[in-house]
Backbone as numpy.savetxt, mean C-alpha at the origin, in Angstrom:
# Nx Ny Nz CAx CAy CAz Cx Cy Cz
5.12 -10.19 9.85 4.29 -9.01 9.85 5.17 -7.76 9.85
4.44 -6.61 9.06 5.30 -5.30 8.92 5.70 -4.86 10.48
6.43 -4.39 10.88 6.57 -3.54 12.10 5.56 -2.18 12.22
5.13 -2.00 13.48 4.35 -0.43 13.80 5.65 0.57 13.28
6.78 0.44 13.70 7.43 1.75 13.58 7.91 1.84 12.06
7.76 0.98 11.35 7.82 0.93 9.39 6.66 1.56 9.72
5.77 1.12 9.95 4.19 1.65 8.95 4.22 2.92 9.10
4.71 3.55 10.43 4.60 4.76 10.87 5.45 5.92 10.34
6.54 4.88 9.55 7.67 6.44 8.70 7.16 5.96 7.05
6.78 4.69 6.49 6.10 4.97 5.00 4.91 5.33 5.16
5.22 6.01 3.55 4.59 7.07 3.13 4.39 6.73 1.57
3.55 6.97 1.01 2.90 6.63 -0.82 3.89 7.61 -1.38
5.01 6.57 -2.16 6.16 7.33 -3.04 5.30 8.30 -4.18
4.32 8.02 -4.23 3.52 9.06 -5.70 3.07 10.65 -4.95
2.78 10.45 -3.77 2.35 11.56 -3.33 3.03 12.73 -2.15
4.12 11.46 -1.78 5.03 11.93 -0.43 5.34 13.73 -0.63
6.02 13.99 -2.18 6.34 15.20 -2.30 5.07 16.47 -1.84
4.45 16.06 -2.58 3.15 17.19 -2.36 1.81 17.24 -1.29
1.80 15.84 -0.51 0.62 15.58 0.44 1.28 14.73 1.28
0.60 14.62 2.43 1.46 13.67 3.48 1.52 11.88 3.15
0.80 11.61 2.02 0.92 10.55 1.85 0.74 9.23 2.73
0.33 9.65 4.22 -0.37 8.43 4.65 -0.92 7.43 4.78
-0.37 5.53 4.99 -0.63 4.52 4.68 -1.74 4.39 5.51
-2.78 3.14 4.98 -3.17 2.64 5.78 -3.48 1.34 5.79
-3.23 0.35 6.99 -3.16 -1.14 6.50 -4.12 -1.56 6.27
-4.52 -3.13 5.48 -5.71 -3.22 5.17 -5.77 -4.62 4.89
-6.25 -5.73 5.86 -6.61 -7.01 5.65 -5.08 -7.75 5.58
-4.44 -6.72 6.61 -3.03 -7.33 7.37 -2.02 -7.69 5.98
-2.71 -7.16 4.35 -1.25 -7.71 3.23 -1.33 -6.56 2.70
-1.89 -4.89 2.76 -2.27 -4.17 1.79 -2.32 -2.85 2.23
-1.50 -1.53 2.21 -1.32 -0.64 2.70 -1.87 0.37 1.24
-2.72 1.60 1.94 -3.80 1.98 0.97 -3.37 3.53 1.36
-3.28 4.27 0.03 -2.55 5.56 0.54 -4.16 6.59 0.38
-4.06 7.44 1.87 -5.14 7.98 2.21 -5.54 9.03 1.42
-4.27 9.74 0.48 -4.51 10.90 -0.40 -5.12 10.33 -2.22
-4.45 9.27 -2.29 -4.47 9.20 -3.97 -5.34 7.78 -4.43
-5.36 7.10 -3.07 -5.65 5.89 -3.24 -5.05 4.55 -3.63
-3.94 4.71 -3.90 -3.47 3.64 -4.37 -3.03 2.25 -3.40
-2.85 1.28 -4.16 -3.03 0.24 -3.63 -1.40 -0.89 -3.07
-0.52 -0.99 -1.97 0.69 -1.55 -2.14 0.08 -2.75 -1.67
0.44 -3.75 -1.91 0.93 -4.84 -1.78 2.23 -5.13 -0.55
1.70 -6.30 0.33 2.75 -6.64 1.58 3.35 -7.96 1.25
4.50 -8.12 0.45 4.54 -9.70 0.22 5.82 -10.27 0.77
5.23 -11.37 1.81 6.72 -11.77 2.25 6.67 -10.82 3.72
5.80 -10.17 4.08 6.26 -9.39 5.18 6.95 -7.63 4.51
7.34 -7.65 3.20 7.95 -7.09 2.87 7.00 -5.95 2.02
6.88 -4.78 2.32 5.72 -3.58 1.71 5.85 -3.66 -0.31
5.82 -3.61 -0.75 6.04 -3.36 -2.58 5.52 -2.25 -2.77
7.08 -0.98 -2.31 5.99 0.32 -2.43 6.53 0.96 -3.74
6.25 0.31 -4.78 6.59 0.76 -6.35 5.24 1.38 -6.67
5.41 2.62 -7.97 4.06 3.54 -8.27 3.26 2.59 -8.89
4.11 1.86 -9.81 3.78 0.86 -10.85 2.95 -0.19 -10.33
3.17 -0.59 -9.28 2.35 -1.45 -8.86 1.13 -1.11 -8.04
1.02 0.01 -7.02 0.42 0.96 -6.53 -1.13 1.43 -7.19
-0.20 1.38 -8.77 -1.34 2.01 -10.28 -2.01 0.67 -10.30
-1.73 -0.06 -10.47 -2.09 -1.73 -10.80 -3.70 -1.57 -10.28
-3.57 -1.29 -9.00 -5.09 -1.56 -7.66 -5.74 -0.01 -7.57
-5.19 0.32 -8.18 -6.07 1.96 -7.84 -7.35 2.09 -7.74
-7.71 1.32 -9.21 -9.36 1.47 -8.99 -9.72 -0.11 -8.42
-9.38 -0.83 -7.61 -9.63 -1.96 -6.90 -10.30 -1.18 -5.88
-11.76 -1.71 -4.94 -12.29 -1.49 -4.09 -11.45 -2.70 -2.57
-11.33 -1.54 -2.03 -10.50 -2.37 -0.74 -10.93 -3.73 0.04
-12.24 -3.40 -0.21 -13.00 -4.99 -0.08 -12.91 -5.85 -1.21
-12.33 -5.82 -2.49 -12.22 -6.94 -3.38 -10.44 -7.28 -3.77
-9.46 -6.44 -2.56 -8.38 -6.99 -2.91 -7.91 -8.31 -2.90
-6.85 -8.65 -3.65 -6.64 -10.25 -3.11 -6.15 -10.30 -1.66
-6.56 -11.47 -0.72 -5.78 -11.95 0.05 -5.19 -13.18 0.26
-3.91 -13.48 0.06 -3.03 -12.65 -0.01 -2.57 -12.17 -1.46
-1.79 -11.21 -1.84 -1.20 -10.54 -2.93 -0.97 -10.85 -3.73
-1.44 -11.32 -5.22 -1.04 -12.39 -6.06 0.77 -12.09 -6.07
1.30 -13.07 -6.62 3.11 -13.44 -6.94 2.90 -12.10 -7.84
4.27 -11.19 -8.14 4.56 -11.01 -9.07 5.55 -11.62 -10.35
């Protein structure tokens, strides 16, 4: 599982510059950024905080993500 004090310094690489970019976890594999929406992926314990992938789930409703994260 991610650590509290990770979750608490990432931040959504698409938005960090211009908005605070705040995660939020979601069904313990899926951190959901509070400004833009986008969607990371937790795989392995390990966050996948790429834009590219982020874009992937954007318009995914947080109740129909996978659990857990398909492989990339």
């Amino acid at each position: 599982m991610v650590s509290q004090d990770l979750l608490e310094i990432l931040r959504c690489p698409a938005c960090v510059r211009e908005k605070p970019g705040l995660l939020v976890r979601t069904h313990d594999v899926w951190l959901i950024c509070q400004d833009c929406g986008r969607k990371y992926p937790i795989v392995d314990d390990i966050p996948v905080m790429l834009i590219d992938e982020g874009d992937k789930w954007v318009n995914t409703a947080s109740e129909l993500l996978p659990v857990p994260p398909p492989a990339r």
